[in-house]
MIVO-50795 format. One record per residue (C-alpha): x, y, z; residue number from 1. Coordinates in steps of 0.25 Angstrom, whole numbers. Example, Ala and Ser with C-alpha at 12.3 -4.5 7.8 and 13.67 -1.06 7.14 Angstrom:
49|-18|31|1;
55|-4|29|2;
REM end
This chain:
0|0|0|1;
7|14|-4|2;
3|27|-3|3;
0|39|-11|4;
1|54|-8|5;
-10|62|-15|6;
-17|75|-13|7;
-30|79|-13|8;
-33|93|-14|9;
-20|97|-11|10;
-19|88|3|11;
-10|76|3|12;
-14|63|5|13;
-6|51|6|14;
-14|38|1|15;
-11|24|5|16;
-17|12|-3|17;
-14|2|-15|18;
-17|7|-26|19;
-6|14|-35|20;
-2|27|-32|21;
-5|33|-46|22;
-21|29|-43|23;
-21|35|-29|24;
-17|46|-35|25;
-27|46|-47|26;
-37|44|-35|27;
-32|57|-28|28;
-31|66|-39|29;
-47|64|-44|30;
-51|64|-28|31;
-42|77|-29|32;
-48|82|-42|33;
-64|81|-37|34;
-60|88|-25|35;
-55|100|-33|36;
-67|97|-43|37;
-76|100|-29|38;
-68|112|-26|39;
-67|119|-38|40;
-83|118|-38|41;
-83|122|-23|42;
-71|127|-19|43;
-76|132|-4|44;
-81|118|-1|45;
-74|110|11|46;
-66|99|8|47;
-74|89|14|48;
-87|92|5|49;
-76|92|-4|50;
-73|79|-3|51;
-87|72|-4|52;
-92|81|-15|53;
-80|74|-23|54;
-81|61|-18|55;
-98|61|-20|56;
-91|65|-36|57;
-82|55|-36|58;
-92|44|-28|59;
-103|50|-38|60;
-92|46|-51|61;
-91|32|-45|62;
-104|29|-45|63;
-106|34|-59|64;
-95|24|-63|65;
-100|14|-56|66;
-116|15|-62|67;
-108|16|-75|68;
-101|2|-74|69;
-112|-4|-68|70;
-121|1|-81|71;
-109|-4|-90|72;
-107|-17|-83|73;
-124|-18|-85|74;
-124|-15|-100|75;
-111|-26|-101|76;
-120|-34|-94|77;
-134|-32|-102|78;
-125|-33|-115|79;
-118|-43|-112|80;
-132|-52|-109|81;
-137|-49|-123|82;
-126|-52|-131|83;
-123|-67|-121|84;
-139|-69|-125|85;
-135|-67|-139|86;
-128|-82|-138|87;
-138|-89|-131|88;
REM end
């Protein structure tokens, strides 16, 4: 298990875990840039509203992703049915 030092609107964090460094850093550098997103569209909001504004974004993002895969994997699914009952 390593650690990586990032920062996050301008404060240090060291991060400890398995995965690579590059990602962790990926990781912190969108976090960091939905936080300055949140900013920039209220810059005299507190950091802590701050911080769940942009993790309900990046939650809502998730979700979106999920719904999409789940609606993918269901066409594969249905198609995949008709062209099997093709061959019986």
């Amino acid at each position: 298990m390593g650690s990586t030092e990032v920062y996050i609107l301008g404060q240090r964090y060291t991060i400890k875990g398995d995965a690579p460094e590059e990602y962790i850093r990926e990781l912190a550098s969108y976090v960091d840039g939905k936080l300055k997103e949140v900013h920039n569209s209220a810059p005299n909001i507190t950091p802590v509203k701050a911080s769940i504004l942009a993790a309900l974004d990046i939650a809502d993002e998730l979700f979106r992703a999920r719904n999409e895969q789940e609606d993918l994997a269901k066409a594969i699914e249905e198609k995949t049915e008709r062209l099997s009952s093709l061959f019986d």
